[in-house]
C-alpha positions as CSV (number, residue, x, y, z in Angstrom):
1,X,77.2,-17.9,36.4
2,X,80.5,-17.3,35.1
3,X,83.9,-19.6,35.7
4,X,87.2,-18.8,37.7
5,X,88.1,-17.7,34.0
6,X,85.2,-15.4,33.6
7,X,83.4,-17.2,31.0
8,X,79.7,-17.9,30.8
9,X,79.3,-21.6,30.6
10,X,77.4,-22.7,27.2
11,X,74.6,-24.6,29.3
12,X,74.2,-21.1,30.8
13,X,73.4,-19.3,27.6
14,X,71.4,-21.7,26.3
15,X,69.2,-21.5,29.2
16,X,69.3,-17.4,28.5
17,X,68.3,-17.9,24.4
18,X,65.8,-19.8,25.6
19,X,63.8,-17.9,28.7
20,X,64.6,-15.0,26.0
21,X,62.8,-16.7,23.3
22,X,59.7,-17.6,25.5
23,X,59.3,-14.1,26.5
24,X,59.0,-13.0,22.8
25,X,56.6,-15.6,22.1
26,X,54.2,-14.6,24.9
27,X,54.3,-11.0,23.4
28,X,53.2,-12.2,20.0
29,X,50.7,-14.3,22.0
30,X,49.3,-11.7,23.9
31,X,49.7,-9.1,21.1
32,X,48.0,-11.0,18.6
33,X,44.9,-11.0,21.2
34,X,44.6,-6.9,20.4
35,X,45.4,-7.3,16.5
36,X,46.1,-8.8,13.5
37,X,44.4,-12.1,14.5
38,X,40.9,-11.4,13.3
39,X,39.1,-11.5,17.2
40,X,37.6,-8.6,17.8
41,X,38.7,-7.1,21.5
42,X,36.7,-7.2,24.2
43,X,35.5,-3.4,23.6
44,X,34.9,-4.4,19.9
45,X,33.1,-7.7,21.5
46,X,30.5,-5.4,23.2
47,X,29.8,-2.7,20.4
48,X,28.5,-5.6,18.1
49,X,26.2,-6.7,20.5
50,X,24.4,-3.7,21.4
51,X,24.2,-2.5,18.0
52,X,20.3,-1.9,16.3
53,X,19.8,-4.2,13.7
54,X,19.3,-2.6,10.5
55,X,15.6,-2.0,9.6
56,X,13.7,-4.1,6.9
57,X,11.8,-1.2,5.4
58,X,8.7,-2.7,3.5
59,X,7.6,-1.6,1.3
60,X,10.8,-0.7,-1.4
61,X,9.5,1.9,-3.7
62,X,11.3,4.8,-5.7
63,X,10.9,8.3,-5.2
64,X,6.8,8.0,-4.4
65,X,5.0,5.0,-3.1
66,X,2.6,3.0,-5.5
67,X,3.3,6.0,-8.5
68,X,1.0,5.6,-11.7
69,X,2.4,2.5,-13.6
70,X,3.2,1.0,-10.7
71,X,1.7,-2.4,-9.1
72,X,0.7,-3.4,-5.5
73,X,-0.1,-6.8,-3.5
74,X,-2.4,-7.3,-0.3
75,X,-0.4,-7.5,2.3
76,X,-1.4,-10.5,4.3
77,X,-3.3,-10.2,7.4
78,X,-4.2,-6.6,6.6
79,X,-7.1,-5.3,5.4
80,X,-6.8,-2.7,2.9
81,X,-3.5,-2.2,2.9
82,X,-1.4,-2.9,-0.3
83,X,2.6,-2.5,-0.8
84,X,5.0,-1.8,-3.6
85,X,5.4,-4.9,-5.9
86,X,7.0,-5.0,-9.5
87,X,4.0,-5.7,-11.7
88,X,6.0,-9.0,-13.0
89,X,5.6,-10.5,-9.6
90,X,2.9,-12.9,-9.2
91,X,1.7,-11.5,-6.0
92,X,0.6,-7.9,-7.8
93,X,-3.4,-7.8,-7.7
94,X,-3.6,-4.2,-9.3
95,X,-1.7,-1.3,-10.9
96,X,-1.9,2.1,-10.2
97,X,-3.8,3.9,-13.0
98,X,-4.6,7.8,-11.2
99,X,-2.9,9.4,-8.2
100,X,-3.1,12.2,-5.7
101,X,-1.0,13.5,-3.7
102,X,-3.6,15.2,-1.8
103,X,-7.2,14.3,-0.4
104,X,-8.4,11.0,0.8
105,X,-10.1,8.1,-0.6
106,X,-13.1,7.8,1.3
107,X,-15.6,8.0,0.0
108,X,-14.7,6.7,-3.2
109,X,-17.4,8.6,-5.4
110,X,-15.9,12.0,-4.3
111,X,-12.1,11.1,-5.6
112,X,-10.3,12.1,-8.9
113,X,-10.2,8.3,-9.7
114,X,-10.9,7.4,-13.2
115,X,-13.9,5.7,-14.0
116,X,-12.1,2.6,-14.6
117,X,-11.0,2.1,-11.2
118,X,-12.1,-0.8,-9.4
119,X,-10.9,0.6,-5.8
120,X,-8.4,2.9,-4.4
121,X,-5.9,3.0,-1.8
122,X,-5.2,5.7,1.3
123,X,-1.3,5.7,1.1
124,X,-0.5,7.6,4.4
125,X,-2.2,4.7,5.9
126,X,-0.5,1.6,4.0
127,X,2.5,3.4,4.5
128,X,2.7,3.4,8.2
129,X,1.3,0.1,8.8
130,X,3.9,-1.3,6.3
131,X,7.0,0.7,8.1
132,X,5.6,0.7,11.4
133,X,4.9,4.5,12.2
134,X,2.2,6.7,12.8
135,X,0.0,7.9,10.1
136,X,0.5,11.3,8.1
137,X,-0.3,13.2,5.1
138,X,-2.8,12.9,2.5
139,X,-3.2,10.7,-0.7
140,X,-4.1,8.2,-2.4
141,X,-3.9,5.7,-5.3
142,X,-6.6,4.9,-7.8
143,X,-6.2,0.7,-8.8
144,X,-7.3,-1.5,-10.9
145,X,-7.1,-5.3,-10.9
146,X,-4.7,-7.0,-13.1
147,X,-7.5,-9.9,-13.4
148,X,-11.6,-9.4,-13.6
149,X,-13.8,-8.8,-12.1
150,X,-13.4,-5.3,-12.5
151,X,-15.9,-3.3,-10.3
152,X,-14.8,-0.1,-11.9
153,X,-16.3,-1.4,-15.1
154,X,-20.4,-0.8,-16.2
155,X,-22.3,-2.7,-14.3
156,X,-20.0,-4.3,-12.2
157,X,-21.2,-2.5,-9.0
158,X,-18.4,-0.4,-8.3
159,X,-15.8,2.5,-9.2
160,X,-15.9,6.0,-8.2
161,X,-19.1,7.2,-10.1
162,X,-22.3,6.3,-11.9
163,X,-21.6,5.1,-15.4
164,X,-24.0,4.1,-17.8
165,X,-25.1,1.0,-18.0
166,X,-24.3,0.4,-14.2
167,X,-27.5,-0.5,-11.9
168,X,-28.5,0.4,-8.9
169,X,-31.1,-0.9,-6.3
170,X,-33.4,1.8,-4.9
171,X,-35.4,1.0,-1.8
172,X,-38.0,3.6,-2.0
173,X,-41.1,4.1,-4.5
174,X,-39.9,7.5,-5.0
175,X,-36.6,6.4,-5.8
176,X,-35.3,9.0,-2.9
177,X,-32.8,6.2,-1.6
178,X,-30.5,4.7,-4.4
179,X,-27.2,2.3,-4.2
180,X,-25.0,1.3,-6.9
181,X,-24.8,-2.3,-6.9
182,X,-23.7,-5.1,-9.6
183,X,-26.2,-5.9,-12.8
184,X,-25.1,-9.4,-11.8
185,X,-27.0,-9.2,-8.6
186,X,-30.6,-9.2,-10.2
187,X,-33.4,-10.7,-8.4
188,X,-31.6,-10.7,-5.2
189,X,-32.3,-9.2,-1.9
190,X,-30.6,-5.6,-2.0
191,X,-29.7,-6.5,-5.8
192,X,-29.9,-4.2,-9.2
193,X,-33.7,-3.1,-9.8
194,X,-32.9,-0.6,-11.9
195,X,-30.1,0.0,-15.1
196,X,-29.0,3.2,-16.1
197,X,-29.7,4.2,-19.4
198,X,-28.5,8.1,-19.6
199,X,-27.0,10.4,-17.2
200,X,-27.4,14.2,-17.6
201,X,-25.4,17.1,-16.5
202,X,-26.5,19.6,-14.1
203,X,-29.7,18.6,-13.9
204,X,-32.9,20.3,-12.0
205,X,-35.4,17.9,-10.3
206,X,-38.9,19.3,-10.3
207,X,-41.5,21.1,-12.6
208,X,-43.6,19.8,-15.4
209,X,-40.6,18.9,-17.8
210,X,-39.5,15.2,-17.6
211,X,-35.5,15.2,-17.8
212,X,-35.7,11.8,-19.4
213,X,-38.3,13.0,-21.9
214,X,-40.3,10.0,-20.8
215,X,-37.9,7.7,-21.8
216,X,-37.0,6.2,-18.3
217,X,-38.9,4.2,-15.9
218,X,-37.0,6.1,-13.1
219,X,-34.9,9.1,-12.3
220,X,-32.2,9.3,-9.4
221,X,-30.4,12.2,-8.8
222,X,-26.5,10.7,-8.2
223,X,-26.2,13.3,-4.8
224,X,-28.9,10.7,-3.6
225,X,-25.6,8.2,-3.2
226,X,-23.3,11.2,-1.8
227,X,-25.3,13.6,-0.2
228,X,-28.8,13.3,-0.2
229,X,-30.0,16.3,-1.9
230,X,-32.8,15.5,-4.0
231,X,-33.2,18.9,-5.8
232,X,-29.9,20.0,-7.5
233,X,-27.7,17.5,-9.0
234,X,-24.5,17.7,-11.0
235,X,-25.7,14.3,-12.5
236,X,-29.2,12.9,-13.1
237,X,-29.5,9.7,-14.1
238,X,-32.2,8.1,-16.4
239,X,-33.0,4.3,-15.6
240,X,-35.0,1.2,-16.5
241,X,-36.5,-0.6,-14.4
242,X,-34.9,-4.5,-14.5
């Protein structure tokens, strides 16, 4: 509104700064919705909540899973299946002391495993359950416990082979049926009846000539615990009777 002398009254452009300035101040406002104000837009808003979590991959392991050195725990709730654990870690049961990148654990007496192993582990199969995918490959890890008992030892009823001074209980006079079993089990039923004294290489069953040049009370032929075949063995094994 302007006067009969043309000029703009001063209530008039005060009125003007001040519409002016509240304009100005609703385009920071709305501005500062978009940017600068730390808020994520409404496009931004969406993307974060539709976005996969990232995956917890268990176990964490360098470039091959339970490697020779390395130690493992039982994962809980999960029968044979052991993960990736620093041997420090009070969890760790057993350290890996052989491995194979090919084959398969089962059964035990036909692995590469030491005779010091007390069991061994199929990795394809601890590795899927533990990262939640389906099984594939080959391998396996030969273990030991970190604390006794040690199965893998003589006479503690386990490991991949026939040691001597393991025992075995045989069910049959002829001693055609023989399991390994723990010296400690004596006098039970399915316990040790006999202890192995000597074990010969590439042994032939049969004839007039005693293997154990009569210095056994029984002979098993270790294929008996593989593959019953009770003529040729790669192993004979000489026993007393407990």
């Amino acid at each position: 509104m302007r006067t009969k002398s043309g000029r703009i009254p001063p209530s008039s452009l005060r009125h003007a700064a001040a519409t002016a300035a509240t304009i100005a101040a609703l385009v920071l406002i709305t501005g500062c919705g978009k940017a600068g104000d730390g808020h994520p837009s409404g496009t931004a808003r969406t993307s974060a909540a539709v976005a996969p979590p990232t995956p917890s991959v268990n176990p964490s392991y360098g470039e091959q899973f339970l490697a020779e050195g390395e130690c493992a725990a039982a994962e809980p709730g999960r029968k044979d299946v052991y993960r990736e654990v620093p041997c420090k870690d009070p969890e760790a049961v057993a350290k890996v002391v052989d491995r194979a990148d090919i084959g398969y654990p089962d059964p035990f007496e036909a692995t590469a495993c030491s005779d010091n192993t007390d069991f061994a582990v199929n990795v394809p199969v601890s590795m899927a359950l533990l990262e939640n995918r389906p099984v594939s490959g080959e391998g396996y890890a030969c273990m030991r416990n970190l604390k006794g008992p040690h199965p893998g030892d003589p006479g503690g009823g386990g490991g991949p082979r026939i040691q001597v001074g393991d025992c075995v209980h045989s069910a049959g006079k002829d001693g055609s049926y023989v399991a390994e079993v723990s010296c400690r089990a004596g006098g039970k039923k399915d316990g040790a009846t006999h202890k192995v004294t000597k074990i010969l290489e590439d042994a032939i069953v049969g004839g007039f000539d005693d293997p154990c040049d009569g210095e056994a009370d029984a002979m098993f032929t270790e294929n008996s615990l593989i593959d019953d075949d009770p003529v040729h063995s790669d192993r004979l094994l000489c026993a007393d009777k407990l």
